[in-house]
C-alpha positions in Angstrom: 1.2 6.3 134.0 2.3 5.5 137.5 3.2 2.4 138.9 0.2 0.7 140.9 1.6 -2.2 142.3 4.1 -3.5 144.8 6.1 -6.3 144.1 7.2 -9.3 146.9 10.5 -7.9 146.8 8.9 -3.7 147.7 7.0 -5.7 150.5 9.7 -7.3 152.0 11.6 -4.1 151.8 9.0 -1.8 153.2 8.0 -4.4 156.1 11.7 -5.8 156.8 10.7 -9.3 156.5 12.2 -12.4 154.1 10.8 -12.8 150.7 8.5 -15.9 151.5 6.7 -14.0 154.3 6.5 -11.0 151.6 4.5 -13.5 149.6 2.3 -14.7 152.5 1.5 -11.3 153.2 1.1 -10.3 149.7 -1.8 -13.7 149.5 -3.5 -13.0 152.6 -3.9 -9.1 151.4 -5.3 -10.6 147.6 -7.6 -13.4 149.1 -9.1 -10.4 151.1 -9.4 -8.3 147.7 -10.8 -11.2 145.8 -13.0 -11.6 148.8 -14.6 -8.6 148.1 -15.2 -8.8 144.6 -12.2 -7.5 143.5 -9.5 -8.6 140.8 -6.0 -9.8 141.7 -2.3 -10.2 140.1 -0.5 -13.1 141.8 3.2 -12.2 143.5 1.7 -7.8 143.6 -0.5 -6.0 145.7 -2.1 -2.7 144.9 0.2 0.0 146.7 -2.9 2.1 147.6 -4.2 -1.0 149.5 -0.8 -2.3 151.3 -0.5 1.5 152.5 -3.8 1.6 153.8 -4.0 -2.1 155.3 -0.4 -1.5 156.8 -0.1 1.8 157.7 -3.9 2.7 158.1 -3.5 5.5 155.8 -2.7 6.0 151.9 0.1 8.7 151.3 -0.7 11.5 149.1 1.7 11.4 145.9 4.9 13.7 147.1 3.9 13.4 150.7 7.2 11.5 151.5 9.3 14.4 149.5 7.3 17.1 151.3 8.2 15.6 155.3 12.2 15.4 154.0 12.7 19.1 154.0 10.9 19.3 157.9 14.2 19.8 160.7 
């Protein structure tokens, strides 16, 4: 099984911001899943859903490895 969520620490890695504001981020994104009927885990995100809401897509698996080998 793969992982399926991010941690405060991945967000505040991925976004470049401090570890509070991670959190912030990470309750503003789970009030908007719980909002919608969905369950949440406090202090993680689904990755799926921080891709999408963040980068307005969600990555294929490998996609990352597959653009390294482009000059």
């Amino acid at each position: 099984m793969h992982k399926q969520f991010m941690t405060a620490a991945e967000v505040a890695e991925t976004m470049g911001v401090s570890l509070g504001k991670a959190y912030e981020l990470i309750r503003g994104m789970n009030k908007e899943l719980q909002d919608a009927g969905y369950l949440t885990v406090s202090g993680k995100v689904p990755i799926k859903f921080f891709e999408k809401k963040y980068f307005g897509f969600e990555a294929e698996p490998g996609a990352v490895q597959k653009q390294e080998g482009i000059s």
